[in-house]
C-alpha positions in Angstrom: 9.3 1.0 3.2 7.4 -2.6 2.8 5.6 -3.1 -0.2 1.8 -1.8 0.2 -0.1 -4.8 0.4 -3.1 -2.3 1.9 -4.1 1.0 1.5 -3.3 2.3 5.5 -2.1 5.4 7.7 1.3 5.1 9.5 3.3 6.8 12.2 6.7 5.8 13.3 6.9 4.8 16.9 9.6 6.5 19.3 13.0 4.6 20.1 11.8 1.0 21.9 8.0 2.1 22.2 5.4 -0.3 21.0 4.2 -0.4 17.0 0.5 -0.9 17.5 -1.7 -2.9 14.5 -5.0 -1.6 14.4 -7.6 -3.2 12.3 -11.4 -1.6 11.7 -14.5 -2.8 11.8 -17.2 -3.4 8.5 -17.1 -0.4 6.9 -14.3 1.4 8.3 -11.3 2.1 7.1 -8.0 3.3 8.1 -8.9 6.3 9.9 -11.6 4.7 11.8 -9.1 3.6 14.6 -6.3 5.0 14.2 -6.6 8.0 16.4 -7.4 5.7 19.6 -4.3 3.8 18.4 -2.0 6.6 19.2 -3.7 7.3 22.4 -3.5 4.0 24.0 0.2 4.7 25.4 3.0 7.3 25.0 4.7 7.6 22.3 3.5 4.6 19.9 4.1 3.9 16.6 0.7 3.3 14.8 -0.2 0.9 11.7 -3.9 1.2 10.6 -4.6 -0.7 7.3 -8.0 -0.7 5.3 -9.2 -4.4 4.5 -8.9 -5.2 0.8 -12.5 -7.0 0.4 -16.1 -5.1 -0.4 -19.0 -6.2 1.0 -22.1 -3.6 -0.3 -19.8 -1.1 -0.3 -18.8 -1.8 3.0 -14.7 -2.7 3.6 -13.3 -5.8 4.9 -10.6 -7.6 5.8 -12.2 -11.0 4.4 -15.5 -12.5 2.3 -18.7 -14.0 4.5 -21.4 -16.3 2.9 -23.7 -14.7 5.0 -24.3 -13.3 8.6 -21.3 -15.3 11.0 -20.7 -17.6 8.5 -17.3 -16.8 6.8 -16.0 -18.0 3.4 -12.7 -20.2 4.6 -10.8 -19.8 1.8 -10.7 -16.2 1.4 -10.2 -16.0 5.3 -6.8 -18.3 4.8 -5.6 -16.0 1.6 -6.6 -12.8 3.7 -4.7 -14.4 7.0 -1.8 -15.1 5.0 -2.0 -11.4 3.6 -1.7 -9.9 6.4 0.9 -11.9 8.1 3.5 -10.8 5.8 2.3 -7.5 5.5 2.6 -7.1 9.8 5.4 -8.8 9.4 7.2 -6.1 6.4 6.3 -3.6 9.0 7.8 -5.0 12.4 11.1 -5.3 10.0 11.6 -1.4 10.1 11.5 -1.8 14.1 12.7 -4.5 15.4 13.4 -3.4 18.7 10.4 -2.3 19.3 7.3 -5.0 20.7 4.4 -5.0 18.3 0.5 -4.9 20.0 -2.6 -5.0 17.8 -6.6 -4.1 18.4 -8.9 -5.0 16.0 -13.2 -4.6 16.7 -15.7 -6.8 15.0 -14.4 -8.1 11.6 -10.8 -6.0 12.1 -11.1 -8.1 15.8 -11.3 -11.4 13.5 -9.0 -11.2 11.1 -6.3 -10.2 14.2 -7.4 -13.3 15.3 -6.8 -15.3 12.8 -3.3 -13.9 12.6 -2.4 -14.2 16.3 -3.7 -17.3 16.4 -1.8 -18.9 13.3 1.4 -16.7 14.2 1.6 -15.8 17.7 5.2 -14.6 17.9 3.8 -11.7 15.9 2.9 -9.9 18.5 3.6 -9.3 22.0 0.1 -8.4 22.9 -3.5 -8.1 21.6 -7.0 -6.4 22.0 -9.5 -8.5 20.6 -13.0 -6.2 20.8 -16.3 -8.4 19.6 -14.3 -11.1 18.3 -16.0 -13.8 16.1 -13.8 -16.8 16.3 -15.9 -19.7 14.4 -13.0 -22.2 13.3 -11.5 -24.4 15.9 -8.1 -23.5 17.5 -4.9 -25.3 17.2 -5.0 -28.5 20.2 -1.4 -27.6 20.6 -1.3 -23.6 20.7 1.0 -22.1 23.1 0.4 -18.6 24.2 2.5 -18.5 26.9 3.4 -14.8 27.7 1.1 -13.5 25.0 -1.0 -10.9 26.6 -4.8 -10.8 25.4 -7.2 -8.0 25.8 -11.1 -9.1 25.0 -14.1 -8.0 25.4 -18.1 -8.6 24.2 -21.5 -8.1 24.8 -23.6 -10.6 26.6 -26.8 -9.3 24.1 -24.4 -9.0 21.2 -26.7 -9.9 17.7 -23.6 -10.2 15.8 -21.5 -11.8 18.0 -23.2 -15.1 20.2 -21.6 -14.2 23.8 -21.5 -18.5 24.0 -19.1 -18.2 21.5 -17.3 -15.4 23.2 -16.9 -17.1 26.0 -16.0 -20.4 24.6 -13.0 -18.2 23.1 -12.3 -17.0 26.3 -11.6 -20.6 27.4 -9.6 -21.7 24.7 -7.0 -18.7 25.1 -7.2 -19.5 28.5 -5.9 -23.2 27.7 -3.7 -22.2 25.4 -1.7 -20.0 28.5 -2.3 -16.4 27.4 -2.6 -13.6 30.1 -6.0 -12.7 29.3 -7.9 -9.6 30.8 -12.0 -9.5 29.8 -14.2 -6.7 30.3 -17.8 -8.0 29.2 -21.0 -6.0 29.9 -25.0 -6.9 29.3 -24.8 -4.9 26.3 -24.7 -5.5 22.3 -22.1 -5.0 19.7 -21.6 -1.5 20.8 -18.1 -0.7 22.1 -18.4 1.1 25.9 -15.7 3.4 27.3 -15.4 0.0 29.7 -14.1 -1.7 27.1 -11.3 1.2 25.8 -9.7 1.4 29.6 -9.6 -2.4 29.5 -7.0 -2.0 26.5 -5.3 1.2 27.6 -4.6 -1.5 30.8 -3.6 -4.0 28.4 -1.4 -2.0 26.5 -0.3 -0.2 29.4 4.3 -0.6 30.5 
């Protein structure tokens, strides 16, 4: 087994079946998604850490200075973080593709993993997504499939810069599928089939 770089729940996928990353929100932990995990496809493996930072109490996979505005530097220690420990953990299957989901602040730090190292993973669900640093000019997502959704009224996340994110995975030539609705930062059964689809052989 990998070293435990997070606390997290684990099931072992069947032969060739995906390993799916899935990554809470504020205040969740490892349990929060890792039911929905397992029932996004047959026979998946499932990954579900619990982020490492506090926040009132409240877990998280990085530090914020306030409201949308996120402390950098802890976001690039946390990114690296979890890169290697996704990476530990797509080592004990390597024949089998590797999908994530993440919502809110589990949505973000995905992000900032795929974004950084795309060949992690075959395909992602970004849910609420708060991308505020700029993305690489020369990203390539070429046969990366991206799930992503949002909230047109969302307070937490701006839908401007939801759909600006939409764009730039767009430019950067990933497969993307949206499902966006006039709600908030609430996540609608909408948005689940969107990444059963997603997720879907």
């Amino acid at each position: 087994m990998p070293t435990k770089l997070y606390e997290n729940l684990t099931k072992a996928p069947e032969p060739g079946r995906p390993l799916i990353f899935a990554f809470h929100g504020t205040g969740g932990d490892e349990r929060q998604l890792f039911q929905l995990a397992g029932q996004l496809a047959p026979g998946v493996g499932v990954v579900s850490p619990r982020g490492d930072v506090l926040e009132g109490g409240a877990a998280r996979f990085f530090k914020r200075m306030a409201e949308g505005v996120y402390d950098m530097e802890d976001l690039s220690r946390a990114t690296a973080k979890m890169a290697d420990f996704i990476s530990a953990h797509r080592a004990l299957y390597p024949d089998c593709p590797a999908y994530g989901f993440g919502y809110s602040n589990g949505a973000n730090i995905l992000a900032a993993v795929f974004l950084e190292q795309p060949d992690l993973f075959d395909r992602v669900g970004l849910l609420h997504p708060l991308v505020t640093w700029e993305m690489p000019q020369d990203l390539d997502l070429s046969g990366r499939k991206v799930v992503l959704t949002a909230g047109r009224n969302d307070p937490i996340t701006p839908w401007p810069k939801s759909a600006r994110l939409i764009e730039d995975l767009q430019r950067a030539g990933a497969d993307i599928e949206t499902d966006v609705h006039d709600g908030g930062h609430e996540l609608r059964d909408s948005e689940l089939a969107a990444l059963v689809r997603g997720f879907a052989d």
